[in-house]
N, C-alpha and C positions, 0 to 999 in steps of 0.2 A: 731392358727387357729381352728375353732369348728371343721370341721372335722374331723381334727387329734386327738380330743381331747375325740370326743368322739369312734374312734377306741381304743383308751387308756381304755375309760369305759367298752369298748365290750370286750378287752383283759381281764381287771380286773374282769369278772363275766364268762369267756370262762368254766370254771368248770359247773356252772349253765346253761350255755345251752346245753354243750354236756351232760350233764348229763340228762336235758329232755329230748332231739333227741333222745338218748340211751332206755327211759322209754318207749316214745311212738314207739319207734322201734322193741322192745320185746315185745309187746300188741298192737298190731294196729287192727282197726276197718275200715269196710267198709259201702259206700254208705252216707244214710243220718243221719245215727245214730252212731255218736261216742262220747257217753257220759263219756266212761273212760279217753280218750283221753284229753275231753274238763277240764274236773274234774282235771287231772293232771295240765291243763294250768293253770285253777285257784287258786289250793295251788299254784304251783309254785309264782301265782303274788297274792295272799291274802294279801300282807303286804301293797300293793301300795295303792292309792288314784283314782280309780278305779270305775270306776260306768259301772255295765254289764247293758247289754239288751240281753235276750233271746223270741224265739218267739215260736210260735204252730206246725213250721210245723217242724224243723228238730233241730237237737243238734248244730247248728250256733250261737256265741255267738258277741256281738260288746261290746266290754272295750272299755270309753273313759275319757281320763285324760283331766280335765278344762273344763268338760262339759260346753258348754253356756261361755262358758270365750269370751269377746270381739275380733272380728280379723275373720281370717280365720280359712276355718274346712280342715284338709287334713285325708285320709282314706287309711289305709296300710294294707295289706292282706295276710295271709295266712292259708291254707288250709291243712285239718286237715287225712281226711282220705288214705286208703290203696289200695292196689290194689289185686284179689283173684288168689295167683298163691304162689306156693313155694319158700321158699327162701334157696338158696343154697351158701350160702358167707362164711358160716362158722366164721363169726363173734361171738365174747361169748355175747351179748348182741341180737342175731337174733329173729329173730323173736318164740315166744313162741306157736303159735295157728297155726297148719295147714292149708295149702292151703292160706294164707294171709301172705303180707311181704311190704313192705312200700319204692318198688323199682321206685318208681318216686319222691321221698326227700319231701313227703310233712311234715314226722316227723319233716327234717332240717326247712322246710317253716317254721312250726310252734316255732319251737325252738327260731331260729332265731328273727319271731316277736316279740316272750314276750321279747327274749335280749331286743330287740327294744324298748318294752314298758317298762322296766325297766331302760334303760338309760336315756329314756326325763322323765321318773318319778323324776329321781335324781335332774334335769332341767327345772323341772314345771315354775318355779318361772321369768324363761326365756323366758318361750314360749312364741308368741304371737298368743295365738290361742288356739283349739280344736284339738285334735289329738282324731282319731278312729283305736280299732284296732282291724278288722274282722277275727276272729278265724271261718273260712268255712267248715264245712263238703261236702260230694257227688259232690265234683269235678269231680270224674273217671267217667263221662257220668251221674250224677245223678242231675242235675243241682243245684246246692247247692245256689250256688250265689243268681239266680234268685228265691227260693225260702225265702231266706235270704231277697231281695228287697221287695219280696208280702209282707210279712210279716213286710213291714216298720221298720226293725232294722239298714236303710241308712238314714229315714227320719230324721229330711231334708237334704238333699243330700249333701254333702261334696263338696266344691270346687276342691278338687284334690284327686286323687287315684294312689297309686302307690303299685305292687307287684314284689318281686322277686323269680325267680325260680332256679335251681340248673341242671347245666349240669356237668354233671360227665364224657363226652368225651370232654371237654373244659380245655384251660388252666387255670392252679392253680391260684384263686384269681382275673382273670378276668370276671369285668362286661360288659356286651353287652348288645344291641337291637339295634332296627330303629325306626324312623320314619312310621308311615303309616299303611298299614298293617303286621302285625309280623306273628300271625297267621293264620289259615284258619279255615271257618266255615266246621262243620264235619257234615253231614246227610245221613243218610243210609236207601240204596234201596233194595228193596224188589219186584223183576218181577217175579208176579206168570201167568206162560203158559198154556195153558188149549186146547187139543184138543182131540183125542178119540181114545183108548187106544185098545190092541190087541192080536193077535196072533205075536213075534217079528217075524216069517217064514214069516208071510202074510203081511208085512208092507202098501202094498197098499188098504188094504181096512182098515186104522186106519188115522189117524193124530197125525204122530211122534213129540210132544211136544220137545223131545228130541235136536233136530238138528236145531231146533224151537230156542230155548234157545242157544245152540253155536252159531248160526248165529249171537244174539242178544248181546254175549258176542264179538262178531270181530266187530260186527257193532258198538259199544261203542268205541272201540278203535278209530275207524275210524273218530265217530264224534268229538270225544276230539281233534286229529290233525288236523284235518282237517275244522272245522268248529270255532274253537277258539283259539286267538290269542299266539302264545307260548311264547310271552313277558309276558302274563299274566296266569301266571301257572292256570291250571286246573287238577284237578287228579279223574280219575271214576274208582275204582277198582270191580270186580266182584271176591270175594273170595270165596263164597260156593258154590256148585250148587247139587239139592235133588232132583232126578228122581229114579224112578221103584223101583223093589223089587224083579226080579229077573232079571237071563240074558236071558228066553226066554218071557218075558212080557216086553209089548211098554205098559208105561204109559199112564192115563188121563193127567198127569201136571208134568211140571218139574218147579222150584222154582231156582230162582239165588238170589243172596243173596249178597250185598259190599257197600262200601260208594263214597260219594263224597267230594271233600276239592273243594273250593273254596274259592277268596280275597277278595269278594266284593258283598254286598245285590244284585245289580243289575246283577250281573256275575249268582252269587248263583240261581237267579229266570229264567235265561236264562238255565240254563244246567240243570235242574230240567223241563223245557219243551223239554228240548230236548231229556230228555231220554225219557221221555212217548212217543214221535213224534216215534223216532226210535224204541221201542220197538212195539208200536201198530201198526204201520203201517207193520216193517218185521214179526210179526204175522198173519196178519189179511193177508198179501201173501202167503200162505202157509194153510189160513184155519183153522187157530184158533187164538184165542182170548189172549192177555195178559192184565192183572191187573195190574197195577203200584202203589205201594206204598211207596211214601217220609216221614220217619220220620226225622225232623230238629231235629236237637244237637243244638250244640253250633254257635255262629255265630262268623264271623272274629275278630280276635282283633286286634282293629285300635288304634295304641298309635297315641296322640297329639305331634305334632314336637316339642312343647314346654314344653312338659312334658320331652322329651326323652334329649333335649338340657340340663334339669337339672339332670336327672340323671348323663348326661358327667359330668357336672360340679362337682354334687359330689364325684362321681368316682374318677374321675382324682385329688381331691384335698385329697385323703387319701395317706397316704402316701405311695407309693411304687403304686400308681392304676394305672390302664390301664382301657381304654372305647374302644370296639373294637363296629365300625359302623356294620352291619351284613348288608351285600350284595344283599339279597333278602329274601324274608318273608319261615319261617319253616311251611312245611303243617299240623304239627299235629295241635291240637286243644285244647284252654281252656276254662272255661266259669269265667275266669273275666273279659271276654268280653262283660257277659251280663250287669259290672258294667261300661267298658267304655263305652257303646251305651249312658249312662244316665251321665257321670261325664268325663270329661278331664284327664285323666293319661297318664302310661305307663306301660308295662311290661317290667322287665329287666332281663337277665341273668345271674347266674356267675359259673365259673368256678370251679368245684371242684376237680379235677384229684388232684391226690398227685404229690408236688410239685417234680419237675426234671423228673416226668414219660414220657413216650411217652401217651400223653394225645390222640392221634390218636386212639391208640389201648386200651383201655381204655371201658368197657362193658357201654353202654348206658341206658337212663333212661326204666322202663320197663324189664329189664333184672333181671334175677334170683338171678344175681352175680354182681349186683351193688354196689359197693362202693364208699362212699366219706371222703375226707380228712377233716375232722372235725376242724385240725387248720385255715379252712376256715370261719367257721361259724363266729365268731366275726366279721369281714370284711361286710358280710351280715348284720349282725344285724348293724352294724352303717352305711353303706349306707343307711339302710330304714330307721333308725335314722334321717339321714342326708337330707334325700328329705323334711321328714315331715319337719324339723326346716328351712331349707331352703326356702320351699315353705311358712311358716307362714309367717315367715321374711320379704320375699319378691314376696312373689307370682311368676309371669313368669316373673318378670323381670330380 
């Protein structure tokens, strides 16, 4: 069976990609620039048959083997940069540069992909088709992706896209997703309060922006339960909030500050008028004014049912796999979503806890003290192997 066969390949180079995971885990870079990182991807794959395309705006690079070869195109992804926060794991290969640590596994994404591209390199000869494969920087909120698309390093657009991501609170070796949407589009608000500031003794002849602003944080709550359906998860968090500067002065303005997850462009554009509704209107009771400011992130990522139907398939046909359905979409947020808006895939997960742990208790992505089991990665590299050969082969059918 190919995909057993090409787990075999992915065991047989397992040295070779932990050994990059490990490179780019002791030198990680952040945002849109990670040209040490990309540098590494490329020795690592200099030997292969390999046609890059890089562009103007960021260090995102697309390797593709059988350029223009007759058939279909499929596009596999992984992203390259770090996240700026300490790393405390205590690992010998941890991270070398302060304040930076690579606690969301984009080093394993990347690892993982050239596996990938090294394996069907071995099996050019096989393929039927085009394989792409998106080495991403500025995923952490820097839109990489979609900087990646301006800059046409997707033209012409791939028939399928497929990436995988790395849960470290998941069982050992298990891939998952769903159907539909996975994740949530992430945009962050910004409600600046404006009214007129004072003596704090005398509060009545000011306008206490202050209370202004808590009301606006109960009233959020309120509209999320209440006004939108809880089948259809919504999430409004107000995390900051920046008033006065001392304790006997009543501010001119207090500032709230948090994001919003939403499943769906049409959800997303309703709860984005509803915080402006509720915040201007409980301002503007009270006699001062609020400013509403939405910056859009990323948007939902919607896997195709038919994309996700072959990921099971491959999954399940390695040996020893498991495809675990996921019950309802996770609210964080990625931007290769900005490549499913445009191309049919999927995102998938897998599990990397070490194996027999209590994968429950297990430090989550993000975390200071994230780790993963590394005899994982092969498994990864030949599923994303495994989608691209399969989808040549045979498309959705």
């Amino acid at each position: 069976m190919l995909t057993e066969a090409l787990l075999n390949d992915a065991r047989g180079i397992a040295d070779r990609i932990t050994a990059l995971r490990r490179a780019i885990h002791a030198e990680p870079e952040l945002g849109l620039e990670t040209p040490k990182t990309l540098a590494k991807v490329r020795a690592e794959l200099a030997d292969l048959p390999l046609e890059w395309r890089e562009g103007p705006s960021c260090t995102g690079a697309v390797a593709v083997l059988g350029a223009g070869k007759p058939g279909r195109s499929v596009l596999l992804r992984g992203d390259m940069d770090a996240l700026p926060m300490a790393e405390h794991t205590g690992l010998p290969f941890a991270s070398t540069i302060p304040g930076r640590m690579h606690a969301c596994g984009h080093d394993t994404h990347t690892a993982m992909l050239a596996g990938a591209a090294r394996i069907l390199a071995t099996r050019a000869g096989e393929l039927a088709g085009e394989v792409r494969f998106m080495f991403q920087p500025g995923e952490e909120g820097f839109h990489g992706a979609r900087f990646m698309l301006r800059d046409g390093l997707l033209d012409p657009l791939p028939d399928a896209a497929f990436a995988l991501h790395i849960m470290p609170n998941a069982p050992h070796g298990t891939i998952g997703s769903r159907a539909g949407a996975l994740l949530a589009a992430a945009d962050m608000i910004d409600i600046a309060v404006t009214g007129r500031g004072g003596h704090a003794s005398m509060p009545h002849d000011t306008r206490d922006p202050v209370p202004v602003a808590c009301e606006i944080v109960m009233a959020l709550q309120a509209m999320v339960t209440r006004r939108f359906d809880a089948a259809e998860a919504v999430v409004v968090t107000i995390s900051q909030m920046d008033a006065g500067s001392a304790h006997n002065i009543i501010p001119d303005r207090a500032v709230l500050r948090g994001t919003m997850r939403t499943l769906s462009p049409a959800r997303r554009q309703d709860v984005q008028q509803a915080i402006r509704q509720v915040a201007v209107n409980i301002a503007a009771a009270h006699d001062c004014t609020a400013e509403v400011t939405i910056t859009e992130g990323f948007p939902p990522t919607i896997n195709d049912p038919r994309a996700v139907a072959l990921c099971e398939a491959v999954a399940t046909a390695l040996p020893g796999g498991e495809f675990m359905h996921l019950a309802a979409p996770i609210m964080g947020a990625e931007d290769f979503s900005y490549v499913l808006e445009k191309v049919p895939g999927a995102m998938a997960f897998l599990g990397v806890a070490e194996e027999g742990a209590d994968w429950r208790q297990c430090c989550g992505i993000h975390s200071s003290r994230m780790l993963v089991d590394e005899t994982v990665l092969p498994r990864g590299a030949a599923f994303l192997a495994g989608c691209a050969a399969r989808f040549l082969d045979g498309g959705w059918g």
